[in-house]
C-alpha positions as CSV (number, residue, x, y, z in Angstrom):
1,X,56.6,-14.0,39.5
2,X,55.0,-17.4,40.6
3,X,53.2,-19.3,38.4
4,X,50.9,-22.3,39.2
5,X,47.7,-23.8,39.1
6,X,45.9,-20.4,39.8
7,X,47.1,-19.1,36.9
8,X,46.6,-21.7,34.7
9,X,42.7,-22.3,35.9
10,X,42.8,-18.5,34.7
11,X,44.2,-19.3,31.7
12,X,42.1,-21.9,30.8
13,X,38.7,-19.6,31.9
14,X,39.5,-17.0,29.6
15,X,40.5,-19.2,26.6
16,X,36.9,-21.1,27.1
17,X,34.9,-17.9,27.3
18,X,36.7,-16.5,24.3
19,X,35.3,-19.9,22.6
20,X,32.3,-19.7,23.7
21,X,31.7,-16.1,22.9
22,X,32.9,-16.6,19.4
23,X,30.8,-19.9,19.0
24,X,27.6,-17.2,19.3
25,X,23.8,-19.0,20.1
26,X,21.7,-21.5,18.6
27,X,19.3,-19.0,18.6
28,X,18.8,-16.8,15.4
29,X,17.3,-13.8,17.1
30,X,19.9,-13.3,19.4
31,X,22.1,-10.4,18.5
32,X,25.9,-12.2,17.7
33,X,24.4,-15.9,16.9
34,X,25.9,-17.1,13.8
35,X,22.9,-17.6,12.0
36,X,21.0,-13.8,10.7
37,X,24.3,-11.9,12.0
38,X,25.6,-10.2,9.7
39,X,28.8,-11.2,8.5
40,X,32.2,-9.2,8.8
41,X,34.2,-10.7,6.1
42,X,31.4,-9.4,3.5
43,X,31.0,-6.3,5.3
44,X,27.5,-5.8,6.8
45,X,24.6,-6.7,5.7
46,X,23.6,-9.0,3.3
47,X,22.0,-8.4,0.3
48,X,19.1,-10.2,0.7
49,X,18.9,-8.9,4.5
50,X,16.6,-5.8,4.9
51,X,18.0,-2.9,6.3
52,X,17.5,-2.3,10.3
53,X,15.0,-0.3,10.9
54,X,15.2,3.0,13.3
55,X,12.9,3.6,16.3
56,X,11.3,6.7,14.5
57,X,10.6,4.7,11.9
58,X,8.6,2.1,13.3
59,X,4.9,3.6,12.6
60,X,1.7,2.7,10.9
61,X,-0.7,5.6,9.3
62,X,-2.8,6.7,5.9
63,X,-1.4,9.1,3.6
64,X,-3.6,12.2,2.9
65,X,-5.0,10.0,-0.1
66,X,-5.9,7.3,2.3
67,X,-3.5,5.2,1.5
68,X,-1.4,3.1,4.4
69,X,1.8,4.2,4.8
70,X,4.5,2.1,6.7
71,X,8.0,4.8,7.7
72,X,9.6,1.0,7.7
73,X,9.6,2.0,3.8
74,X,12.1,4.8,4.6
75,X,15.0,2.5,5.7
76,X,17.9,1.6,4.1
77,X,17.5,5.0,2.0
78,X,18.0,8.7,2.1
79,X,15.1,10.2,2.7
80,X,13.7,13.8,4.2
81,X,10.7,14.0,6.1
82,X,8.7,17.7,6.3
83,X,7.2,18.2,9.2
84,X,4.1,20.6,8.4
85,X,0.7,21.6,9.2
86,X,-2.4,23.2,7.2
87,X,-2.6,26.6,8.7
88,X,0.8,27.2,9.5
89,X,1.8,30.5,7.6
90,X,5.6,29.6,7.9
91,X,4.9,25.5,6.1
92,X,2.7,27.4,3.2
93,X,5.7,29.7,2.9
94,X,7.9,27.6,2.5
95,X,6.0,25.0,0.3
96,X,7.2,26.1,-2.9
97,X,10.6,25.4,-1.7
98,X,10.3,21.7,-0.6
99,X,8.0,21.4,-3.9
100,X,11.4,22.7,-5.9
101,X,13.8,20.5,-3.7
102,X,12.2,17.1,-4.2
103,X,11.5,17.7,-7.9
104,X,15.7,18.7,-8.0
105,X,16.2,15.6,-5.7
106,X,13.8,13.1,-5.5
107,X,15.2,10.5,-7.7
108,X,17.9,10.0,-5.5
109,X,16.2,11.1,-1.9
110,X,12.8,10.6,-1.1
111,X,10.7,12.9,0.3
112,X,7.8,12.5,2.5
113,X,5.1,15.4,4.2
114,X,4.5,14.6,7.9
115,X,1.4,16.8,8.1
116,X,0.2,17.3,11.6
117,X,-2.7,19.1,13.8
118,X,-5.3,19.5,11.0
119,X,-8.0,17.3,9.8
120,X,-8.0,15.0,6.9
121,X,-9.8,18.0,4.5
122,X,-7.0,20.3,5.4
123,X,-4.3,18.3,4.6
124,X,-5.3,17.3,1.5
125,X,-5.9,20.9,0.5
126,X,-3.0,22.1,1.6
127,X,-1.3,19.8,-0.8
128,X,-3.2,20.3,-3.3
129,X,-3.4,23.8,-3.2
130,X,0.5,24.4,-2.5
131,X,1.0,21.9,-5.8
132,X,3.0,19.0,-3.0
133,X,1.0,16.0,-5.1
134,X,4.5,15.1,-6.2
135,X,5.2,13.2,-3.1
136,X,4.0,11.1,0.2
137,X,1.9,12.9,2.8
138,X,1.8,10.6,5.9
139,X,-0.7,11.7,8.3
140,X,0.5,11.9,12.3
141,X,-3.0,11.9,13.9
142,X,-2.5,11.3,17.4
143,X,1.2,13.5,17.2
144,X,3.3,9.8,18.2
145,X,5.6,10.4,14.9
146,X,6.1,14.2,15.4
147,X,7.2,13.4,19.1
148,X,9.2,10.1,18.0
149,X,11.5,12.5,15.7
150,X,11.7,15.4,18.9
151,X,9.5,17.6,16.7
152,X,7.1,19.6,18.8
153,X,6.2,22.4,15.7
154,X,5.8,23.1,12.8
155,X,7.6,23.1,10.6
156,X,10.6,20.7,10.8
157,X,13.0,18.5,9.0
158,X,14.1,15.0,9.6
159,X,17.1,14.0,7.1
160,X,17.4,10.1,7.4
161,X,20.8,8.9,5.7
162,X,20.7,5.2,4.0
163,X,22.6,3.7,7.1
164,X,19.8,4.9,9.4
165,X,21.4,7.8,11.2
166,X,18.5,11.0,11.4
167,X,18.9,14.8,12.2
168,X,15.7,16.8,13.2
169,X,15.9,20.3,12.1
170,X,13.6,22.2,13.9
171,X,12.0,25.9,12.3
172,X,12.0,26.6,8.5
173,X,15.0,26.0,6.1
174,X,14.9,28.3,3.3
175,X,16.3,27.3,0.0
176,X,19.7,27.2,-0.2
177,X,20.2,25.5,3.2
178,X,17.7,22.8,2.4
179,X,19.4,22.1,-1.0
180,X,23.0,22.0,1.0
181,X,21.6,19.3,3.5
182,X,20.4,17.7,0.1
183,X,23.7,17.4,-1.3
184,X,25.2,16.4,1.8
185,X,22.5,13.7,2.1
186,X,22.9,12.4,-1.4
187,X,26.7,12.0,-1.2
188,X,25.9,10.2,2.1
């Protein structure tokens, strides 16, 4: 094998990009810079640092109280949304259910109603005549969070583990099934 000054001006390349890459950017917003990136000798995320946010999380909207509502809120946390709307036969079948799992659950997941297709009356009969007052109804009025989670009826599930990952569900869960994805979701 010959070794020279090719070699050596090879060597010396890679040792300056490793430098460089390790040195990171001046810039904090730049994914890898040294200053907001999270550091590995602690393990992620700092405790002061708020958790990163999923695309299907990133929406604005009024609860069916008329309250704002930010899905932001849901990060960093377990948390099932319901994907429902106030005529469906299937959601007001099923109501009870949900109503049962987040009073079993909801101190350690939180639960939220994604009601869809009806108008701000409906929705807030619906929950008030299926007894749901217990949690967050968060209004999807022009259908951009049903279609950010995949769902396109009613009713669905969205299970959102504390590290951000999220499985839609689509169709009805009955009771035991929901309160297995539960479980699963609370071990997490």
């Amino acid at each position: 094998m010959r070794t020279g000054k090719p070699v050596a001006v090879l060597a010396a390349s890679a040792a300056a990009l490793l430098v460089l890459a390790a040195c990171g950017s001046d810039d904090p917003a730049e994914p890898g810079s040294g200053a907001g990136a999270p550091s590995s000798a602690t393990g992620g995320t700092q405790p002061d640092e708020q958790p990163q946010v999923p695309a299907e999380l990133d929406f604005s909207t009024t609860t069916v109280t008329g309250e704002d509502f930010e899905g932001a809120s849901l990060a960093g946390s377990p948390a099932v949304l319901w994907f429902w709307a106030p005529w469906c036969a299937v959601c007001a079948g099923e109501a009870a259910g949900v109503r049962a799992a987040q009073e079993e659950w909801g101190e350690q997941i939180t639960f939220v109603g994604i009601p869809g297709k009806g108008s701000p009356e409906d929705d807030l009969k619906f929950v008030t005549d299926h007894h749901l007052d217990g949690f967050e109804h968060a209004r999807d009025t022009d259908g951009l969070v049903w279609s950010g989670f995949g769902v396109v009826s009613q009713p669905a599930f969205a299970f959102l583990d504390a590290d951000g990952s999220i499985e839609t569900v689509p169709g009805a869960l009955d009771e035991a099934e929901l309160d297995a994805r539960l479980a699963a979701l609370a071990e997490g």
